[in-house]
C-alpha positions, 0 to 999 in steps of 0.5 A, spaced: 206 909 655 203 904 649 199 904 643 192 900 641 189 900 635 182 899 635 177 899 629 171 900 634 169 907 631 166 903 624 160 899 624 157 895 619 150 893 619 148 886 620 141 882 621 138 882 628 140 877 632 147 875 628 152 871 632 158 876 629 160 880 636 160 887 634 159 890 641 164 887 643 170 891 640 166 899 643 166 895 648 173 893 650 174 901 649 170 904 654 173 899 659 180 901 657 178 909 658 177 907 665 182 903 667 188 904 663 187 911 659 185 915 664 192 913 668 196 915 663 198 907 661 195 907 655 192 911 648 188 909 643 187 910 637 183 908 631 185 904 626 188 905 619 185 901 613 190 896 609 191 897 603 189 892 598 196 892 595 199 890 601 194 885 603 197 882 596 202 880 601 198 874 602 191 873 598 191 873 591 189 878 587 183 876 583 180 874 591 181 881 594 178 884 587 171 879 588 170 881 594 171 888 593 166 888 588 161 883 591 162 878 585 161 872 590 158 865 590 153 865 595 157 859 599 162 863 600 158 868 603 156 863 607 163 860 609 165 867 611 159 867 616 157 876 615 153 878 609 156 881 604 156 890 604 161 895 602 162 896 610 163 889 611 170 889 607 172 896 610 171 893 616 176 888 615 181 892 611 181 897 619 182 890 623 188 888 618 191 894 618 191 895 625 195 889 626 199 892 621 201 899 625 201 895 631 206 891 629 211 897 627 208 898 635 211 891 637 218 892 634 220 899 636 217 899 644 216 892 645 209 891 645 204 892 640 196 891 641 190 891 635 184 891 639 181 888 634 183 882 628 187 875 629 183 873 623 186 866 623 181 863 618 182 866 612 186 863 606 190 866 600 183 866 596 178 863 601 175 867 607 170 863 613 169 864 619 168 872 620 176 871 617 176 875 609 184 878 611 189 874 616 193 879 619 197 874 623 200 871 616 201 878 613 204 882 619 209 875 619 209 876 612 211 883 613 216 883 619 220 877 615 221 880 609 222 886 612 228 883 614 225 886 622 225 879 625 228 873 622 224 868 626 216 869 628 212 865 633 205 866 632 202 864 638 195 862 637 190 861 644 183 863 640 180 856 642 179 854 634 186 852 630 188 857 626 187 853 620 188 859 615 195 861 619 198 854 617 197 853 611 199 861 608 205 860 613 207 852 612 213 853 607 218 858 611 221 855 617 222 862 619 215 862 621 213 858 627 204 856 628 203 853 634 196 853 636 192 850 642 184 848 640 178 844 641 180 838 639 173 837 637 172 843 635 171 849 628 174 848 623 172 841 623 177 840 618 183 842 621 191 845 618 198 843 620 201 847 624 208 846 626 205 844 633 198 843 634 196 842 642 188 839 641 186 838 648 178 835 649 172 839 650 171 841 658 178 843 659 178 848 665 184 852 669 189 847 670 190 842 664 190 848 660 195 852 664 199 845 664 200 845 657 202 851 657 208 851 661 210 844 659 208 844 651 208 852 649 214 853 653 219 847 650 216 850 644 219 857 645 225 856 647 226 851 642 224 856 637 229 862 640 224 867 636 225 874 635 217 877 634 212 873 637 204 874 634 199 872 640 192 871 638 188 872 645 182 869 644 177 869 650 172 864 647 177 859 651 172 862 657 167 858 660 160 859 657 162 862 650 157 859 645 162 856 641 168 854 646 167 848 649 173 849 654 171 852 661 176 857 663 175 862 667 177 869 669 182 868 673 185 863 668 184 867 663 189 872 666 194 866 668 194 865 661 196 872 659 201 873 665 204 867 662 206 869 656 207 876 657 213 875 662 215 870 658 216 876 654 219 880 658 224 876 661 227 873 653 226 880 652 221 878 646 217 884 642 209 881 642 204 884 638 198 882 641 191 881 638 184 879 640 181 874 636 175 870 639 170 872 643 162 870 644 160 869 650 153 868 652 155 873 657 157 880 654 160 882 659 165 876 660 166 878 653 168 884 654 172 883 661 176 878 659 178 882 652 180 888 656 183 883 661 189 882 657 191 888 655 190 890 663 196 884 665 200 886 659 201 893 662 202 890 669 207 885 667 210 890 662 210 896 665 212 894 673 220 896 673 
């Protein structure tokens, strides 16, 4: 059986009609329950807050103290994309540090799932686009120093660049960024990862799965890493608001399948999270994100 962390038992307030998809988290677990809880495959349990010392790890300390406190400009709340509330910084601590505890998962059963996070945008003194903590360069970070991977490939699918990632992680060789997004898209001005793959509005099924069998994998067996980070984005689904790819379901899955086995068969750990998702249709949202836990537990799970 593996383990899922989830921050979806707090919330936070937000303005009516806010484009910030908090549904989306309760949402994924109740489709978990019925699919994959009640079989026995999977538990769920809620995620433990990051500590700000920990979060030291990679964002300044007079950045993390602003914003406990509030003292922001009000651009850099407007940057970030939330108002700023007490609640809103907890919630960020739970997400981060879900990914953290997922990562202990990752390295001890193989696979390790925070069902929330993939905060790829935020900088070591600068949060934008819903991103305050960035998970994905701390849990690197973390796992490097640690002396618990000595290579880590973070495998960023959201369908925007995870520009924060690059630039906290451009200076160790032992990291690998690789990210394929919206050549078009947020953030407009983007990062270096160690391998961009921008592909052009409209892309569906079939260029996308090209590129990654092609270009993701040389990559991966170029860099032999011994833990790879996977951002699961679903706004790579037709109709999300802020996409502009047109993937659909069955390509979604593709795609998770594809690295999943990859996994498996190099016998790499993964830490899986979910990163974007604001489909027009909710339920698409949801479906997609618990998609990709339902084909990790087919894939991992099958003798």
């Amino acid at each position: 059986m593996f383990l899922a962390y989830t921050p979806a038992h707090y919330t936070f307030p937000l303005p009516e009609g806010h484009r910030y998809p908090l549904y989306k988290y309760q949402g994924v677990v109740e489709r978990l329950e019925q699919s994959c809880v009640q079989k026995g495959l999977l538990e769920l349990k809620p995620s433990p807050a990051l500590s700000w010392e920990v979060a030291e790890h990679t964002h300044s300390p007079h950045h993390l103290r602003r914003w406990r406190l509030g003292e922001l400009e009000k651009s850099e709340i407007r940057e970030y994309g939330l108002p700023w509330s007490v609640e809103v910084v907890e919630r960020a601590r739970l997400a981060a540090g879900g990914t953290c505890a997922a990562l202990e998962q990752a390295l001890t059963l193989g696979w390790g799932m925070q069902l929330a996070g993939g905060t790829h945008h935020a900088f070591q003194d600068r949060a934008e686009g819903f991103c305050l903590l960035n998970d994905v360069a701390l849990c690197a970070r973390l796992a490097l120093e640690g002396g618990t991977a000595k290579r880590v490939f973070i495998l960023d699918l959201d369908v925007h660049q995870g520009n924060g990632t690059a630039r906290l992680l451009a200076n160790d060789p032992r990291a690998f960024t690789l990210s394929v997004h919206g050549a078009r898209n947020y953030p407009f001005r983007k990062e270096t990862s160690s391998l961009d793959l921008p592909l052009e509005d409209g892309t569906g099924d079939s260029r996308y799965l090209e590129v990654m069998e092609a270009e993701v994998f040389r990559a991966l067996e170029g860099f032999k890493p011994d833990l790879l980070i996977y951002l699961a984005g679903v706004d790579v689904l037709a109709g999300d608001r802020f996409g502009r790819f047109t993937l659909s379901l069955e390509g979604l899955a593709a795609r998770d399948r594809w690295v999943f086995e990859w996994c498996k068969q190099t016998s790499t750990p993964i830490l899986s999270v979910m990163s974007g998702g604001y489909n027009r249709d909710h339920n698409l949202t949801v479906q997609g994100h618990a998609q990709t836990v339902e084909v990790g537990l087919d894939v991992l799970c099958r003798g």
